[in-house]
C-alpha positions as CSV (number, residue, x, y, z in Angstrom):
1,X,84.4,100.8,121.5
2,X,85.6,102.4,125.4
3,X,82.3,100.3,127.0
4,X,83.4,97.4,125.2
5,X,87.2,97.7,125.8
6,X,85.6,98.3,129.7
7,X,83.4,95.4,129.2
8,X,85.8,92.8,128.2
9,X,88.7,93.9,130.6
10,X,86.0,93.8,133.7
11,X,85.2,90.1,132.4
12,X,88.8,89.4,131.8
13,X,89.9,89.9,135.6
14,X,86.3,88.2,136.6
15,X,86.9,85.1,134.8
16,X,90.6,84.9,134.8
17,X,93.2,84.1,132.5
18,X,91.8,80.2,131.7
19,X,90.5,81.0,128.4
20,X,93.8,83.0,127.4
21,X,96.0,79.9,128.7
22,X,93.3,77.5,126.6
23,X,93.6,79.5,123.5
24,X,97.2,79.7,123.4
25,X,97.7,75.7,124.5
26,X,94.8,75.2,121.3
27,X,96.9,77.4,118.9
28,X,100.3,75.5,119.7
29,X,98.7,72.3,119.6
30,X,97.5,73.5,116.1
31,X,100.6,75.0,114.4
32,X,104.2,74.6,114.8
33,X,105.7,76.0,118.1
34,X,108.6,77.1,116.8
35,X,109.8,80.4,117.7
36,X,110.1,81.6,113.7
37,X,107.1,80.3,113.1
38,X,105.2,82.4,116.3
39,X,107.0,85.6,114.8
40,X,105.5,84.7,111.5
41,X,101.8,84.3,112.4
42,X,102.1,87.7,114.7
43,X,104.2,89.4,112.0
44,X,100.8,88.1,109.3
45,X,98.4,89.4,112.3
46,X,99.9,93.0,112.8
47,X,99.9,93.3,108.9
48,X,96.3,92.2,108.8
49,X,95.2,94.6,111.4
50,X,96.7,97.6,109.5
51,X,94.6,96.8,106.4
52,X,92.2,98.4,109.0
53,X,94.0,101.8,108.5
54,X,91.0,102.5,105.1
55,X,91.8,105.6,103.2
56,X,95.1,106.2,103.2
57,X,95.5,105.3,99.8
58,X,93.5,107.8,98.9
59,X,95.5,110.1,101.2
60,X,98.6,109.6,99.8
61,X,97.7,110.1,96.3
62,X,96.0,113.4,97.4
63,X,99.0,114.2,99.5
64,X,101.7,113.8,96.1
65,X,98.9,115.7,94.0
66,X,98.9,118.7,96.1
67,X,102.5,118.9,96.5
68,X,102.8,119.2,92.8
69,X,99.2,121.5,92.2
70,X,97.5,122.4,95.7
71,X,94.3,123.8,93.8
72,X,93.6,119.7,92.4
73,X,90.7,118.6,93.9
74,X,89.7,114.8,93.3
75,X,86.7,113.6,94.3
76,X,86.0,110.6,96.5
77,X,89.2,111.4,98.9
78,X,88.3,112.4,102.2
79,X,87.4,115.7,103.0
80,X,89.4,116.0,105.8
81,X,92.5,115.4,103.6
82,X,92.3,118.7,101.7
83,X,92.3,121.0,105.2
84,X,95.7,119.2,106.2
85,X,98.3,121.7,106.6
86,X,101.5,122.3,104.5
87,X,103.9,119.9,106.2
88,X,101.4,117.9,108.8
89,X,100.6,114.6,106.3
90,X,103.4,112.4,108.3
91,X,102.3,114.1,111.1
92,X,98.8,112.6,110.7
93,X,99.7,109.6,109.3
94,X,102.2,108.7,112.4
95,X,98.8,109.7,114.8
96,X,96.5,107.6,112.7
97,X,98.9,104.8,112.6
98,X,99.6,104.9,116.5
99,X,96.0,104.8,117.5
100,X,95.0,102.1,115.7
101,X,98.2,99.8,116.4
102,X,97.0,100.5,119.8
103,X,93.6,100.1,119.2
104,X,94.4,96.3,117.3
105,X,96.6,95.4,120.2
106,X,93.7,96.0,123.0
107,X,91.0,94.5,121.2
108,X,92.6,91.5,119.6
109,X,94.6,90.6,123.5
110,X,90.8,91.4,124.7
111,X,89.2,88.6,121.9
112,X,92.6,86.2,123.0
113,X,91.3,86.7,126.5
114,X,87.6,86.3,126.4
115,X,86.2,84.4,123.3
116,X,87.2,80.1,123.0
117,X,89.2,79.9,119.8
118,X,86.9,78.1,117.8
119,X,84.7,81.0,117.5
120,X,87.2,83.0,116.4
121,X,88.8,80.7,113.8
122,X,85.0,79.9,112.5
123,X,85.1,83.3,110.8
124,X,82.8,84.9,113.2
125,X,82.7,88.9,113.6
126,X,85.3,88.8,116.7
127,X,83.8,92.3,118.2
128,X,80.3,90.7,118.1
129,X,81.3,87.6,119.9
130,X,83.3,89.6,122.1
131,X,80.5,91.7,122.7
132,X,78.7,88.6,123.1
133,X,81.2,86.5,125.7
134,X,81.0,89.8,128.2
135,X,77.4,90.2,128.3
């Protein structure tokens, strides 16, 4: 993910900011410019990217289990989630949560950047055509 954050930042300031400026004039020119409706479709984005956050369902059911019995074990939960420390589960969850909101941010700004919006809004595995563009 680092060579292709790398990747896509070096081809960013190679090529310039014309495919960002072409993406955004194609997205306006698609959908409403108002300004509530720009908050909604980045308020629907952010939301989307945290579905990436997998497991933490699982986490927080083990984490209200153990506070009530800390010797219930249930299988398919994440190993990791039984060596969490008395008192550390926010603590975890706030670091998870932090790295990948800045994780979503770089990459999807990098796709914005780098890849024409038709590819992206064909469905198209965005890392794969961003992998792709920078090549």
């Amino acid at each position: 993910m680092t060579i292709l954050i790398i990747s896509a930042v070096v081809h960013w300031g190679r090529s310039g900011n014309g495919q960002l400026k072409e993406n955004w004039h194609l997205g306006l020119a698609r959908h409403s410019t108002s300004v509530s409706e720009i908050l909604k479709q980045i308020y629907h984005g952010f939301s989307l990217g945290m579905l990436g956050l997998t497991g933490f369902e699982c986490m927080s059911f083990m984490a209200f289990v153990t506070s009530y019995n800390s010797s219930t074990w249930f299988p398919g939960c994440p190993a990791y989630v039984a060596r969490i420390s008395d008192n550390q589960f926010s603590k975890v969850l706030r670091n998870l949560h932090l790295s990948a909101i800045a994780l979503n941010s770089i990459i999807m700004v990098l796709v914005l950047a780098v890849v024409p919006l038709e590819v992206i809004l064909s469905g198209a595995n965005v890392l794969s055509a961003l992998g792709l563009m920078v090549n």
